[in-house]
C-alpha positions as CSV (number, residue, x, y, z in Angstrom):
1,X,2.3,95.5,199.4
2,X,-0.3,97.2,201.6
3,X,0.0,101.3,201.5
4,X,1.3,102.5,204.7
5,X,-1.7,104.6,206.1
6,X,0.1,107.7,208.2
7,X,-1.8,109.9,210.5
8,X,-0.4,114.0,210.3
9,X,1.7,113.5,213.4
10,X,3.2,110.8,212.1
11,X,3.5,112.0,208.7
12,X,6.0,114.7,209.9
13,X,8.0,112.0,212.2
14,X,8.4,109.8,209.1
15,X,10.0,113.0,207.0
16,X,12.5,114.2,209.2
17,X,14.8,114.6,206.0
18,X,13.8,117.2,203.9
19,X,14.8,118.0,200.1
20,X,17.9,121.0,200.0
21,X,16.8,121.6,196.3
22,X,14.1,121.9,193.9
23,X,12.2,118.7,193.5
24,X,12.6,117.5,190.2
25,X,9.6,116.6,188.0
26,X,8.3,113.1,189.1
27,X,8.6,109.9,186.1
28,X,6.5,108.6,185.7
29,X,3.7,111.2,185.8
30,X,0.2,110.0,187.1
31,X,-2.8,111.8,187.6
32,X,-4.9,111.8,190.6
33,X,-7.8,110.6,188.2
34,X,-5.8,107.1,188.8
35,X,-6.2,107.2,192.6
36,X,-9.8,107.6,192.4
37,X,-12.3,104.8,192.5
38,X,-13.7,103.3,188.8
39,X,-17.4,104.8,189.9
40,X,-15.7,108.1,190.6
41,X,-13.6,108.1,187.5
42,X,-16.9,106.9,185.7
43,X,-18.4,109.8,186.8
44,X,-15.9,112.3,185.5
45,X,-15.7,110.7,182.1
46,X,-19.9,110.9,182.0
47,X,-20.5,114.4,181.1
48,X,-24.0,113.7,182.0
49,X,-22.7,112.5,185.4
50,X,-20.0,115.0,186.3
51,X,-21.6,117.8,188.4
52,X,-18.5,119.8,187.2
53,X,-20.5,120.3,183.8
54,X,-23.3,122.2,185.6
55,X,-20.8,125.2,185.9
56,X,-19.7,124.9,182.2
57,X,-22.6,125.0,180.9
58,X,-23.2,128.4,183.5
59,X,-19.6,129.4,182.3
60,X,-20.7,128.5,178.0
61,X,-24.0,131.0,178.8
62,X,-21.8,134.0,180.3
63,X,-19.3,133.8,177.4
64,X,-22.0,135.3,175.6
65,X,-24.3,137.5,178.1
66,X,-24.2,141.2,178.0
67,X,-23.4,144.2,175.2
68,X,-19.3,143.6,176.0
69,X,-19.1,139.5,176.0
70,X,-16.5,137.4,176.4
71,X,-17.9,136.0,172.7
72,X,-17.3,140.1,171.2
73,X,-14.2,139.8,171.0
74,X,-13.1,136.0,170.8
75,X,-16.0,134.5,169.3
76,X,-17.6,131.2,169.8
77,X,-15.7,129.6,173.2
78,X,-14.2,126.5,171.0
79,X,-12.0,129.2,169.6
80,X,-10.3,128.9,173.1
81,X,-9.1,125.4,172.0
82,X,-5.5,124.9,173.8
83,X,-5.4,128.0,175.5
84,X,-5.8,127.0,179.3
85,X,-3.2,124.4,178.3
86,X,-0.8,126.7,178.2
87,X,-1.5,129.0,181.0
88,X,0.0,130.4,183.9
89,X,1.6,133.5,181.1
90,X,3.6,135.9,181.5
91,X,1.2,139.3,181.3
92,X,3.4,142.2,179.7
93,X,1.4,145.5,182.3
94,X,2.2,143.6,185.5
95,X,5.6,142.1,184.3
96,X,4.4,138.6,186.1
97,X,2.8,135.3,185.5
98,X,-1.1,135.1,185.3
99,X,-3.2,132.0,185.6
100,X,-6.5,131.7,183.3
101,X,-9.1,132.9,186.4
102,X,-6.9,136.3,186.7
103,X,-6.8,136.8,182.6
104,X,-10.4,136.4,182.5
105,X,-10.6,139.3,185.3
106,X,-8.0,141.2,183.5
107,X,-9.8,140.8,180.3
108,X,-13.2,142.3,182.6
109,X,-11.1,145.2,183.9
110,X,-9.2,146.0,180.2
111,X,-11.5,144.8,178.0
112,X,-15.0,145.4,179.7
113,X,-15.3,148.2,182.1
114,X,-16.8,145.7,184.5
115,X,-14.9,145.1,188.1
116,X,-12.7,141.6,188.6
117,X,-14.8,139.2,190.2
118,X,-13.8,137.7,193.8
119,X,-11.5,134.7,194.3
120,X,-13.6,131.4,193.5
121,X,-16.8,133.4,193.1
122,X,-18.8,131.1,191.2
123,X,-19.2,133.2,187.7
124,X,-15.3,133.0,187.7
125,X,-15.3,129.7,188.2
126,X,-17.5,129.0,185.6
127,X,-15.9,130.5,182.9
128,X,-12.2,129.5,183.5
129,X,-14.4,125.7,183.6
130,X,-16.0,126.1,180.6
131,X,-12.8,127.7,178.7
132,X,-10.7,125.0,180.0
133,X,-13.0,122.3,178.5
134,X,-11.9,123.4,175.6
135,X,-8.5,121.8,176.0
136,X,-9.8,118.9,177.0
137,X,-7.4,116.0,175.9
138,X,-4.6,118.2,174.8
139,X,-1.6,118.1,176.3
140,X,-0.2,121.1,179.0
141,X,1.9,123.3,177.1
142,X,3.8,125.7,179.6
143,X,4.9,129.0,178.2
144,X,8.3,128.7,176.7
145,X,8.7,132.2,177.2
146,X,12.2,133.2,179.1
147,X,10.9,135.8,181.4
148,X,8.6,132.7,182.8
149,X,12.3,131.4,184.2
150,X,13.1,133.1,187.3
151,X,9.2,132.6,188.6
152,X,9.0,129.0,187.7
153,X,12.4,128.2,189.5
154,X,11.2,130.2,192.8
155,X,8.2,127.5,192.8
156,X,10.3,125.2,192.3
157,X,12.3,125.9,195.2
158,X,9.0,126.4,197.5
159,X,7.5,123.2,196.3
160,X,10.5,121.3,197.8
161,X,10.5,123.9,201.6
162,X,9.5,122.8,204.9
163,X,6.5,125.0,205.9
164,X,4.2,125.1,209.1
165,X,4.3,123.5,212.0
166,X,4.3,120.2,210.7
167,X,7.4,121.5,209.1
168,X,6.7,119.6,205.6
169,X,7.4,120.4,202.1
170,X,4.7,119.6,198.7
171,X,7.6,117.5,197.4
172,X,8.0,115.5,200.4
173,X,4.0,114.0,199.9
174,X,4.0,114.9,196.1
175,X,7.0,113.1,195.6
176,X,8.2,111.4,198.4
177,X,5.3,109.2,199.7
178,X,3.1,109.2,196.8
179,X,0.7,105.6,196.5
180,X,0.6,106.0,200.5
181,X,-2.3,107.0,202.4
182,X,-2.9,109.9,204.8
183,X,-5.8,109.0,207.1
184,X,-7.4,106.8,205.0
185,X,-7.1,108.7,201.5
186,X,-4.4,108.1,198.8
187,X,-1.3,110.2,198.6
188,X,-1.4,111.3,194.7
189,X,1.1,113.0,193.2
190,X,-0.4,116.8,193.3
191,X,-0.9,117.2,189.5
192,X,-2.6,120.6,188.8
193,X,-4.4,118.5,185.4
194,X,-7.9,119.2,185.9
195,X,-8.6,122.6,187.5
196,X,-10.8,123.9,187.9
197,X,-12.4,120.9,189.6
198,X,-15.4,119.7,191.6
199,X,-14.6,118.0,194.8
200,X,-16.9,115.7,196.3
201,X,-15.1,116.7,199.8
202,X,-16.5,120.6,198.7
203,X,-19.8,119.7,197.4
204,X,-19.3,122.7,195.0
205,X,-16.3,123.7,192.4
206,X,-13.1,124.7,193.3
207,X,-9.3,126.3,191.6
208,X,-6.5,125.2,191.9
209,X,-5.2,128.5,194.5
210,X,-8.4,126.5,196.5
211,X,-6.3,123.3,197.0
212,X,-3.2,124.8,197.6
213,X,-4.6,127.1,200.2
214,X,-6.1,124.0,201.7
215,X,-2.5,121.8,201.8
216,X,-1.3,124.7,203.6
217,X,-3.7,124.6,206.2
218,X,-3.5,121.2,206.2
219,X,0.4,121.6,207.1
220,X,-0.8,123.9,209.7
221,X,1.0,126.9,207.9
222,X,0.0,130.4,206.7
223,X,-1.5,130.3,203.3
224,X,-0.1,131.7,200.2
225,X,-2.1,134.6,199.9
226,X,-5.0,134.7,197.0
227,X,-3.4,136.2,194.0
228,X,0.1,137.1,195.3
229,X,3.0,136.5,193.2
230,X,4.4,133.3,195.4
231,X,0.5,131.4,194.5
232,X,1.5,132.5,190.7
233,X,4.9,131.2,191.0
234,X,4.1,128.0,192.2
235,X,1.5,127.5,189.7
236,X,3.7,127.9,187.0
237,X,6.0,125.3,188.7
238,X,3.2,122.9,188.5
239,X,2.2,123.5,185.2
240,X,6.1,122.8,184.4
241,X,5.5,119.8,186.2
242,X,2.6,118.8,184.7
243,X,3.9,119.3,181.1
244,X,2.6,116.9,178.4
245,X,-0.1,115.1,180.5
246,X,-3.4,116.0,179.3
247,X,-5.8,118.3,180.4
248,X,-8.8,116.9,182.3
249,X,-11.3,119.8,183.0
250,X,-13.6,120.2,184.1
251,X,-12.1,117.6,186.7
252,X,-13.6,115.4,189.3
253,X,-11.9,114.6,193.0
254,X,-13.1,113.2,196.0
């Protein structure tokens, strides 16, 4: 059967029931590496091909650079084998979850002496790239830790509320209408597998706070703002989501 291919206006017409409680974990999971063409997916599984691999490499030469490195105190960069598969983690000073991009700027601050780097500044991006490579393949491990609880459950419960003026929920695409199209592109389910990624739509890298920021645009609602604890909560939700599916990074989208 033809997908049903649903402009904005009448995206929010057709979803004029929306979910009362947490959207539960979609079965059977599916990555939005399935949804892309074979010459795009072709292209992410080519390191030589994936422009993603132009900011690990950038992110594989800062690891090392300068008299406090990355490489100092952690070593080589495999060392960091499974550890963005397990990330957003609960930081014990702030007393909140922390995604990979805002442990390597707390590791600058603590660690360092240098200041954080700016949301999707390209150095950042780099480095969360080329430490998430390292996980490539492995499967996402969310924090079992307790204290994780109450954040994941709050994005669970905005992943599934109404927002914007279109007045539509994550779950209700994500979930909902997944396999559809919305003007002309495939409706995936949302899985946060391969961040950071480079979108083709972009032309440059990109987090995952990036895309979130841009559904809630899309939605024409205020965006989460960068690095508040609603962005981290939902993150965690998604890695929750997410859990056992591999990790792609550095990823590829359209």
């Amino acid at each position: 059967m033809t997908p049903r291919v649903l402009r904005p206006a009448a995206l929010a017409a057709a979803l004029l029931v929306g979910c009362a409680t947490p959207s539960a974990p979609v079965a059977p999971q599916r990555s939005g590496f399935d949804d892309m063409s074979p010459a795009l997916q072709a292209m992410q599984r080519d390191d030589t091909a994936n422009p993603a691999m132009l900011s690990v490499q950038e992110g594989e030469q800062l690891w090392k650079r300068g008299d406090k490195s990355c490489a100092n105190c952690h070593g080589d960069i495999t060392r960091m084998k499974g550890v963005a598969a397990r990330y957003p983690v609960f930081d014990e000073l702030l007393k909140r979850p922390v995604n990979l991009s805002t442990r390597i700027n707390l590791c600058r601050e603590r660690h360092q002496g240098q200041a954080p780097l700016p949301f999707e500044h390209a150095d950042l991006l780099a480095l969360e790239a080329a430490v998430a490579m390292q996980s490539r393949g492995m499967p996402i491990a969310p924090s079992s830790d307790v204290r994780m609880v109450p954040f994941r459950e709050r994005g669970a419960v905005f992943f599934s509320r109404r927002i914007g003026q279109l007045n539509l929920s994550c779950a209700q695409c994500h979930d909902q209408l997944v396999g559809g199209k919305l003007a002309g592109s495939v409706i995936p389910q949302g899985q946060a597998t391969g961040y950071p990624v480079y979108r083709l739509e972009w032309q440059a890298m990109g987090s995952l706070g990036r895309r979130l920021r841009g559904c809630m645009t899309g939605v024409r609602a205020e965006p989460l703002a960068w690095g508040s604890i609603e962005m981290a909560e939902l993150e965690v939700y998604l890695a929750a989501r997410a859990m056992g599916m591999p990790v792609e990074s550095p990823g590829l989208r359209p």
